[in-house]
C-alpha positions as CSV (number, residue, x, y, z in Angstrom):
1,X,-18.0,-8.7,92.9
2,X,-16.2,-5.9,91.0
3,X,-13.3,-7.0,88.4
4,X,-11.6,-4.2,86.8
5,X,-10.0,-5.4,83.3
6,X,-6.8,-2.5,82.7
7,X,-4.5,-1.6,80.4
8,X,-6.1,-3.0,77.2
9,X,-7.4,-1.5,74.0
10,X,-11.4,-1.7,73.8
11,X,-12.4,-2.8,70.3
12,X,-16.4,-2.3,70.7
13,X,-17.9,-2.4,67.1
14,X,-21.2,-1.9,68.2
15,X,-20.5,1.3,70.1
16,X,-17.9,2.1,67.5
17,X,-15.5,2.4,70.0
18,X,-11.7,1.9,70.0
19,X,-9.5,3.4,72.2
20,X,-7.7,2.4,75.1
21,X,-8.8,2.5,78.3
22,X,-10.4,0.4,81.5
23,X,-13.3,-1.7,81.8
24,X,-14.8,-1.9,85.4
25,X,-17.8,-5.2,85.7
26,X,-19.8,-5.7,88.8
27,X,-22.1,-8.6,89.9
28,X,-22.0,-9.8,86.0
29,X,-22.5,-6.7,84.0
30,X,-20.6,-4.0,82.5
31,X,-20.2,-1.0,85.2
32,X,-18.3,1.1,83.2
33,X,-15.7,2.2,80.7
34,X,-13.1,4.3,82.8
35,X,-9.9,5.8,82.7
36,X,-8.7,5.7,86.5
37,X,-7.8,2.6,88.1
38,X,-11.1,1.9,90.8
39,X,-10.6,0.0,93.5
40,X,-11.8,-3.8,92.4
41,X,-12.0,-7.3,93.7
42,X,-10.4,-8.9,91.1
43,X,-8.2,-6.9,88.6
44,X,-6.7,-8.5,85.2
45,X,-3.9,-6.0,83.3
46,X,-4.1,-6.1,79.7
47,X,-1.2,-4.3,78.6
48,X,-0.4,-4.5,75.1
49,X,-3.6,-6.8,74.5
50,X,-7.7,-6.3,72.8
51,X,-10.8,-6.3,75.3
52,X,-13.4,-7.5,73.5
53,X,-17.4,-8.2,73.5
54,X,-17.5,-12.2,73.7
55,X,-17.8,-13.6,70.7
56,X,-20.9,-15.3,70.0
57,X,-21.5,-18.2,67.7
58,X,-24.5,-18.5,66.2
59,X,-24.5,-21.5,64.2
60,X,-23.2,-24.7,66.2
61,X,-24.6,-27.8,67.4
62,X,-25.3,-28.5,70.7
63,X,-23.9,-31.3,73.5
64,X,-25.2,-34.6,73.3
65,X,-27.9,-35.3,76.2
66,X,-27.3,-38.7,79.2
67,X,-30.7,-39.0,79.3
68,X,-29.8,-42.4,82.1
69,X,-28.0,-39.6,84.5
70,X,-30.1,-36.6,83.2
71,X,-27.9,-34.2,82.3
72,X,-25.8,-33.0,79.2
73,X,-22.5,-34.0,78.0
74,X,-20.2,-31.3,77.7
75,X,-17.8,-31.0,75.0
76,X,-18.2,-29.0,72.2
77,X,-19.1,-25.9,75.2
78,X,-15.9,-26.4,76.3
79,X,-14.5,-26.1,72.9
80,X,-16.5,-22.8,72.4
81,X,-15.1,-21.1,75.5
82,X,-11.6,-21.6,74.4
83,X,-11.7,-20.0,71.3
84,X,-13.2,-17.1,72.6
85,X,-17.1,-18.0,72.6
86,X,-19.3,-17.0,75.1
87,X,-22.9,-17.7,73.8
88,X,-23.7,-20.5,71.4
89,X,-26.7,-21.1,69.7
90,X,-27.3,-25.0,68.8
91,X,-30.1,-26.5,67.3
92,X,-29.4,-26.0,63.9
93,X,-29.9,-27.5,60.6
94,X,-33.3,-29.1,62.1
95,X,-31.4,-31.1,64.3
96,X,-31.5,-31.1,68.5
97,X,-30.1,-33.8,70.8
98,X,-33.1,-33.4,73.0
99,X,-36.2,-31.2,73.5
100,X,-35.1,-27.7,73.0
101,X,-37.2,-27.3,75.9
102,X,-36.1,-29.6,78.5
103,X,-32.4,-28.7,77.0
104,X,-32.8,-25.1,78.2
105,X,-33.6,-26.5,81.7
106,X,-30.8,-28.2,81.9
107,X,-28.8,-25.4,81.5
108,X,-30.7,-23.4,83.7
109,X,-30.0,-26.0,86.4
110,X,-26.7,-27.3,86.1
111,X,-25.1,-24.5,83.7
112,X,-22.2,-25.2,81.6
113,X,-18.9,-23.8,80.0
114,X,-20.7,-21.0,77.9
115,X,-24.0,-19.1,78.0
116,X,-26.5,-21.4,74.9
117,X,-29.4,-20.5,73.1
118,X,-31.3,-22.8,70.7
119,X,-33.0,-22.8,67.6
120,X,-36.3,-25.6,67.5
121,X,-34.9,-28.0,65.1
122,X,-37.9,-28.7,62.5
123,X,-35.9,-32.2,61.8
124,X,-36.3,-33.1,65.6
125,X,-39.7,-31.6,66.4
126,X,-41.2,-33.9,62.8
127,X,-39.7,-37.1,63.8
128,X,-41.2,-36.4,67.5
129,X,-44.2,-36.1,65.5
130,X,-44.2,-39.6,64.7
131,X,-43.2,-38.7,61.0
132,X,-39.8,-40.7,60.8
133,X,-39.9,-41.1,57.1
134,X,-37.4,-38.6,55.8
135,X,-38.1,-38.8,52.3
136,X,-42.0,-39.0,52.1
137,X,-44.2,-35.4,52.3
138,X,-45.8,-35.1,56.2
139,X,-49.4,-36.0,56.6
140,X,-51.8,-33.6,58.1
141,X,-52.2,-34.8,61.1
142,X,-48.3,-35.0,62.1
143,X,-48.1,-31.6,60.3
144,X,-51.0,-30.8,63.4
145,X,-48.8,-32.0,65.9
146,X,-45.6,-30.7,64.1
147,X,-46.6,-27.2,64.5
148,X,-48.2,-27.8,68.0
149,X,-44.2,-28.1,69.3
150,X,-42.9,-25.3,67.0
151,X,-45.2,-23.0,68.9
152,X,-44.4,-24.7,72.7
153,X,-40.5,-24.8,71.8
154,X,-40.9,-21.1,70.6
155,X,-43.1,-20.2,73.7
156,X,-40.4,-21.8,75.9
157,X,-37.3,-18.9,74.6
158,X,-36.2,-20.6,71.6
159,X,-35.0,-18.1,69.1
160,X,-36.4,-19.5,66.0
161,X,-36.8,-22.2,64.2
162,X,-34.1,-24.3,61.8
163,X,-34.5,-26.5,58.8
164,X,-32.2,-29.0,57.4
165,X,-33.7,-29.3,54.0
166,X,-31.2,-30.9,52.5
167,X,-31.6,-33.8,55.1
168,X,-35.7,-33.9,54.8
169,X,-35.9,-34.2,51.0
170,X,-39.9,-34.6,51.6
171,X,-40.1,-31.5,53.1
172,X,-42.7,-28.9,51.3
173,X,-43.2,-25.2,51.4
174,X,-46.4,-25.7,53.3
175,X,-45.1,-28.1,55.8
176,X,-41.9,-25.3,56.0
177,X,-44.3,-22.3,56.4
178,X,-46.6,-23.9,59.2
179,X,-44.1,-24.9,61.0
180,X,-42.6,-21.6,61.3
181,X,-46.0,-19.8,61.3
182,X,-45.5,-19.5,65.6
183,X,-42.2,-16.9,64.7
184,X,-44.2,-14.0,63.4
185,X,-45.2,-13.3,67.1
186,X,-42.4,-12.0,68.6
187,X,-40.0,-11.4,65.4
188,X,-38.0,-14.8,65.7
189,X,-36.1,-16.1,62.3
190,X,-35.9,-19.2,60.3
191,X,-32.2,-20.6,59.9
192,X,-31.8,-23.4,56.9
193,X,-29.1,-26.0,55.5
194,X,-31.4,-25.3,52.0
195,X,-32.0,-28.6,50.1
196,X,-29.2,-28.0,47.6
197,X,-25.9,-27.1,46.8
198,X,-22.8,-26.0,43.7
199,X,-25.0,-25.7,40.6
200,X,-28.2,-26.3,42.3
201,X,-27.6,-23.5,45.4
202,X,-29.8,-20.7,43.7
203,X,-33.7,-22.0,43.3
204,X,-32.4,-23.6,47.1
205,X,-31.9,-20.5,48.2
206,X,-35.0,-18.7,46.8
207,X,-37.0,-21.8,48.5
208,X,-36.2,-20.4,51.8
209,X,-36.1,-17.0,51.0
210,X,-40.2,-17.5,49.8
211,X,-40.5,-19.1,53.4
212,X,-39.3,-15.5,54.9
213,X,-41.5,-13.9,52.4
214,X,-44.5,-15.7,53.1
215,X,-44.5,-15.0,56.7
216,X,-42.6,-11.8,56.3
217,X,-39.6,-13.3,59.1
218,X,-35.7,-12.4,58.8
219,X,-33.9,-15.2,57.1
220,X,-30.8,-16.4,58.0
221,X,-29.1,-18.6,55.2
222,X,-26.5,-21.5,57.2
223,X,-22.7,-22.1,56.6
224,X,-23.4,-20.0,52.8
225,X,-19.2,-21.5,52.3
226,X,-20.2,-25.0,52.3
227,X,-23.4,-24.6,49.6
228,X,-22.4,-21.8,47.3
229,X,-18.2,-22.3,47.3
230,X,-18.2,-24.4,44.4
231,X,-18.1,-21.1,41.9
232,X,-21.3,-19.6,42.8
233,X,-20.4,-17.6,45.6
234,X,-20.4,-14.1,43.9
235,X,-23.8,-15.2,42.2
236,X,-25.1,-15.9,45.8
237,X,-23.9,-12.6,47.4
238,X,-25.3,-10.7,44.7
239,X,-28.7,-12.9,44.7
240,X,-28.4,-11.8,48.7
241,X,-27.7,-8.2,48.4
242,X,-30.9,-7.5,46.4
243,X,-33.1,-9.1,49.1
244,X,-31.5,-7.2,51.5
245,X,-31.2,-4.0,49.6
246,X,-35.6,-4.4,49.1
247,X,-36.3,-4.6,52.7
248,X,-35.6,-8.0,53.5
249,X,-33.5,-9.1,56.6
250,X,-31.7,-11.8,55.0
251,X,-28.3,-12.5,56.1
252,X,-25.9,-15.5,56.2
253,X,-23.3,-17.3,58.2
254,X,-20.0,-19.0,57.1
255,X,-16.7,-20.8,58.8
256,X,-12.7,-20.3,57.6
257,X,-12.1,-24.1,56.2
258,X,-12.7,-25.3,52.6
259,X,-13.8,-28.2,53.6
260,X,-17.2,-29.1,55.1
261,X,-18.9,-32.2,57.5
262,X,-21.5,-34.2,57.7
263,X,-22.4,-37.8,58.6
264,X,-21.9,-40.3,56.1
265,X,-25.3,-41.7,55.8
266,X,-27.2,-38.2,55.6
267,X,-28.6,-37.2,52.1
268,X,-25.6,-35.1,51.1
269,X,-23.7,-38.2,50.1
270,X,-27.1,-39.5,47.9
271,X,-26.6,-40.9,44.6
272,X,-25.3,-38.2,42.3
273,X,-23.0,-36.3,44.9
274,X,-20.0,-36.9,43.2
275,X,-21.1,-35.5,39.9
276,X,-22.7,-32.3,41.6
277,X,-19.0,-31.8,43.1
278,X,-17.5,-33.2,40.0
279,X,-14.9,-35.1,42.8
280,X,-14.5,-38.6,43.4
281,X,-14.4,-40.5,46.6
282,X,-10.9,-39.8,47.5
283,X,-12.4,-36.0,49.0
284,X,-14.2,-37.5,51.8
285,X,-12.2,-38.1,54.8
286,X,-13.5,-40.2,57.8
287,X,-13.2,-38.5,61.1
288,X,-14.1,-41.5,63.5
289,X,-13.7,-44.8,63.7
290,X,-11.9,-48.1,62.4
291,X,-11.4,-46.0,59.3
292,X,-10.5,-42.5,61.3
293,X,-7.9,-40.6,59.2
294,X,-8.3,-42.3,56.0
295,X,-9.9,-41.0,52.2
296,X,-12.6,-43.4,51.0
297,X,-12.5,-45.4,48.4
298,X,-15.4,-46.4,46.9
299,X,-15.8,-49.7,49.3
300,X,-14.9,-47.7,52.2
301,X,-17.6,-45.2,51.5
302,X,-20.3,-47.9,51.0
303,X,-19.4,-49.9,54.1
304,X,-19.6,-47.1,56.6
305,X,-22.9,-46.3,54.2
306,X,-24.1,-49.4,54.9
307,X,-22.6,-50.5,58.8
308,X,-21.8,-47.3,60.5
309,X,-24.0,-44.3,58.6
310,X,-23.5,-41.9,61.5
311,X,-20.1,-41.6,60.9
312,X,-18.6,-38.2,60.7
313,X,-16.8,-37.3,57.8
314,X,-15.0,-34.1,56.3
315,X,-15.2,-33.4,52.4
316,X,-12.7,-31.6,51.0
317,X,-14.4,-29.5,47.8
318,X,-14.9,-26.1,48.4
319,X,-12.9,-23.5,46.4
320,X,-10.5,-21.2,49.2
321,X,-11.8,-18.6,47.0
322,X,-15.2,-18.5,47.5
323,X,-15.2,-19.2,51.3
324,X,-12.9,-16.3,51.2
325,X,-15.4,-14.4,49.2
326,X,-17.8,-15.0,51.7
327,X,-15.9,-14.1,54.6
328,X,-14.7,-10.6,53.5
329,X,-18.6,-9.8,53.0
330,X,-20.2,-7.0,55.1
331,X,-23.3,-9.2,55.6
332,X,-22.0,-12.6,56.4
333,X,-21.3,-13.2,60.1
334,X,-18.6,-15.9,61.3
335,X,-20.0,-19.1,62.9
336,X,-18.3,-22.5,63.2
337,X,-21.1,-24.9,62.2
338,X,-19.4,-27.3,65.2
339,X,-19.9,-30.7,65.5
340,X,-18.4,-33.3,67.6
341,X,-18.9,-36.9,68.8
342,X,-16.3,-37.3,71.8
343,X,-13.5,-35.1,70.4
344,X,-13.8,-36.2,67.2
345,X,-15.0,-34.3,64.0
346,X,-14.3,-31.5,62.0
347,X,-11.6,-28.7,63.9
348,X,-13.5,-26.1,63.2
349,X,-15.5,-26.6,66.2
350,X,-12.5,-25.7,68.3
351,X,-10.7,-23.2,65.9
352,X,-13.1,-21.0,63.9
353,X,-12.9,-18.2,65.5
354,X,-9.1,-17.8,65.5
355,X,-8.5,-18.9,62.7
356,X,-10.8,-16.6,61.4
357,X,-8.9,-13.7,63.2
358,X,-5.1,-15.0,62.4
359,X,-6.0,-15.5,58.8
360,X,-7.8,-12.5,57.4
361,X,-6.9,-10.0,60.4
362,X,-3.4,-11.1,60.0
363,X,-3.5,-11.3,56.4
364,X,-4.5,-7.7,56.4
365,X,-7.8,-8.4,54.7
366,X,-10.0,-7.3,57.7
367,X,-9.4,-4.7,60.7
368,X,-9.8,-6.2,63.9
369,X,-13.0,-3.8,64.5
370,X,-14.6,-5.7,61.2
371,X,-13.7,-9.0,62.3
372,X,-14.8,-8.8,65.8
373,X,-17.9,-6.8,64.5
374,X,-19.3,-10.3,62.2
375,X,-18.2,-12.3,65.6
376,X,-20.1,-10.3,68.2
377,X,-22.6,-7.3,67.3
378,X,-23.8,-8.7,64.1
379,X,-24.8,-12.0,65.9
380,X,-26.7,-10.0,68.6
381,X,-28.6,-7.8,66.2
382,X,-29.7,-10.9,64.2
383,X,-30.9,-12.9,67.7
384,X,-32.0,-9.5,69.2
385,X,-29.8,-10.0,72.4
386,X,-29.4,-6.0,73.2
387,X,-26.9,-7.1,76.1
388,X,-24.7,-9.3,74.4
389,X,-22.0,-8.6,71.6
390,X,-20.9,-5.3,73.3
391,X,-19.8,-3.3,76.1
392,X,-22.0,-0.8,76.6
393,X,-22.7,0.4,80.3
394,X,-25.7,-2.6,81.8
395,X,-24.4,-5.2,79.0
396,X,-23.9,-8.5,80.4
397,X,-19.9,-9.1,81.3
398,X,-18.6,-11.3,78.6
399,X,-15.5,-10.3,77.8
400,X,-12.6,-11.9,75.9
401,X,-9.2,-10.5,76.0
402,X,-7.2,-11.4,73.2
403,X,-3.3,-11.3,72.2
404,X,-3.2,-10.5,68.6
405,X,0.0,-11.4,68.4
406,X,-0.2,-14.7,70.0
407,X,-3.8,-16.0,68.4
408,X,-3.7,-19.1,66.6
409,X,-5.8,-22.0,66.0
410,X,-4.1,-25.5,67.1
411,X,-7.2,-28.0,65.6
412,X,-6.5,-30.0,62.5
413,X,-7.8,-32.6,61.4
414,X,-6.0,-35.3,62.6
415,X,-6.1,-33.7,66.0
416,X,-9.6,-31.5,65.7
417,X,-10.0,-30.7,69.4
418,X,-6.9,-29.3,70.0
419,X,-6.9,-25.8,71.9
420,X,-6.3,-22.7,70.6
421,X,-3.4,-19.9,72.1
422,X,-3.9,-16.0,72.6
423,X,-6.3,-15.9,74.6
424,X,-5.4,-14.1,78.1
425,X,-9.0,-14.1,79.4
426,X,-12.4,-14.9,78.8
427,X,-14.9,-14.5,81.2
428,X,-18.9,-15.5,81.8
429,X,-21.2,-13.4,83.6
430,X,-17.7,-11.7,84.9
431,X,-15.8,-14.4,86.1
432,X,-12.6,-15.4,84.2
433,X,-13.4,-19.0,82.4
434,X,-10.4,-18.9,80.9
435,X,-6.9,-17.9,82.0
436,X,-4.0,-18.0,79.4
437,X,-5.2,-20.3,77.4
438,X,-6.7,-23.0,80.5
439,X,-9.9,-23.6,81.5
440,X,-10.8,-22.8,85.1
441,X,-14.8,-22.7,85.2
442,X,-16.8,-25.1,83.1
443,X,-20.1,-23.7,85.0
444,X,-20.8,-20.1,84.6
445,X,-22.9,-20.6,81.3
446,X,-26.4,-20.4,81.6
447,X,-29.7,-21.1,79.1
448,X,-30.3,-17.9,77.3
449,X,-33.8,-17.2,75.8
450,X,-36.3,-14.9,73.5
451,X,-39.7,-13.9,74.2
């Protein structure tokens, strides 16, 4: 099938190319960049609109798994493919709903709203181990087994593997460099939540950055707003550059909110959490539940602690300058860090990436070529996916066409899932997904892997 996409200006960062003219797509790839009008099956008029590379998320986490029907629950996807995302990667901060494994044939069989990839979450891969204590070090022989599903989940097309460190607080640099050992093969990177945040963010980040070191893997260094955008962002970026600047592929991913998520029983909310962000409880806000839309207080807090620990919550500490900071930096890449149970969480799941555009594109802070650039091609480079995050001739056909005029995101956080506007087309494998704004295909994703 040929689909010819006309009238639009091409903003192709990776190709450095900006100009207007047409793109022609056959049987899922990019044909070619033309300025006649080809005959086509299918032919979309952009007038007046951006054709772009689909945008690619790199940090999110994946759909739960019905393991009674055998099959995944889609939700966050669909989010994705409304804002403009065409290939996800999940399994992040250590954590996967299921076997990355079996998850990938899943979405090889029954596909789903946008292409995924996945990360083998170290978190997962210990407790199927049969280490399910969080907080005590990992004994040999589960270290034994640990690595033994690293190297099969790697084996299988994952793309790396994640930590949460923050959530394993008995995690060790030997148990972290085992476990990651099976990535020097092909080139794959480690991803970490580090173990600490504000004050503490710098000897966190040097622990992972020693993992890279050790087995001489890129690093990249998850959601940098929500660990260092407490007045150590400039520190951070700085402590980053001169990694980089020595050889090291060491970049970092961040998302347009100043406020973060995260369950309420995980180890973020620990004793001491409220000194670290020198706060009180009133920041956190529950996103789900009996208590949905309300601040804690102090019993609130402790009952959902206590009754309801995998509660989502949103915490509203990070300073709008830092994230900012971050953002406008040539070597941090957008991602949404998504989460949702059923709708419900934090909206940057189903507004990060226009936000992202309407705030610092429309601010004037960023040309559309840089934003789109940290939302596409620097994604790619980082998960080596040649034919994704462009538009070059044999690329694979995920396009977004965007009204820059019209973007906006519509999630907040009383209504997080809410979808968001300017956003004429996307399409999958080169069929539109998404017309003006509506879903039309929730199965043209499909499991995408690394050898």
């Amino acid at each position: 099938m040929r689909t010819l996409i006309k009238n639009g200006t091409i903003i192709d960062p990776a190709n450095h190319i900006h100009a207007r003219n047409n793109l022609l797509l056959q049987d899922g790839k990019v044909l070619a960049t033309v300025q006649d009008e080809p005959e086509a099956d299918v032919v979309l008029d952009a007038v007046g609109k951006y054709v772009c590379p689909g945008f690619i998320d790199i940090h999110m986490h994946e759909d739960p798994y019905d393991p009674v029907r055998d099959h995944l629950i889609p939700s966050i996807m669909t989010s994705m493919l409304r804002m403009g995302v065409t290939t996800a990667i999940g399994g992040n901060c250590g954590i996967n709903t299921v076997s990355p494994i079996r998850y990938l044939e899943l979405m090889d069989r029954d596909g789903g709203p946008v292409n995924m990839g996945l990360l083998a979450g170290h978190t997962f891969l210990r407790e199927q181990a049969g280490h399910l204590d969080k907080y005590a070090p990992i004994t040999p022989d589960a270290l034994r087994r640990l690595s033994g599903l690293a190297q099969e989940a790697l084996e299988a097309g994952c793309f790396g593997i994640s930590f949460g460190i923050r959530y394993v607080p008995g995690i060790s640099m030997d148990e972290m460099v085992e476990t990651a050992r099976g990535c020097r093969k092909s080139g794959k990177f480690i991803a970490a939540h580090v173990r600490d945040d504000a004050a503490y963010i710098f000897r966190a980040v040097q622990e992972l950055i020693d993992v890279g070191r050790a087995l001489d893997l890129p690093v990249q260094n998850s959601h940098v707003g929500s660990m260092g955008g407490f007045g150590q962002m400039e520190r951070l970026l700085a402590m980053m550059d001169a990694y980089r600047a020595n050889g090291m592929d060491l970049s970092g991913d961040c998302y347009p909110y100043y406020a973060f998520s995260t369950r309420i029983g995980e180890t973020t909310y620990d004793d001491g959490f409220l000194e670290r962000y020198q706060t009180d409880y009133s920041v956190i806000e529950v996103c789900e539940g009996p208590y949905k839309g309300q601040r804690c207080t102090e019993a609130i807090f402790r009952t959902l602690r206590r009754e309801a620990p995998r509660t989502i919550t949103v915490c509203h500490v990070m300073k709008p300058e830092d994230v900012d900071m971050a953002l406008l930096h040539p070597n941090i890449m957008l991602a949404s860090d998504g989460l949702m149970d059923n709708g419900q969480g934090h909206p940057r799941a189903a507004g990060a990436f226009p936000r992202f555009v309407r705030n610092y594109v429309g601010s004037g802070r960023l040309s559309l070529d840089e934003a789109v650039y940290q939302m596409t091609a620097m994604p790619a480079a980082k998960l080596g996916l040649s034919h994704k995050g462009n538009l070059r001739s044999g690329a694979d056909a995920d396009v977004v066409v965007l009204d820059l005029d019209q973007i906006a995101d519509r999630a907040t956080f009383d209504q997080p899932n809410a979808g968001p506007e300017g956003f004429d087309y996307v399409l999958v494998g080169g069929e539109v997904a998404v017309d003006h704004d509506r879903v039309v295909r929730y199965d043209l994703g499909r499991a995408v892997r690394k050898h």
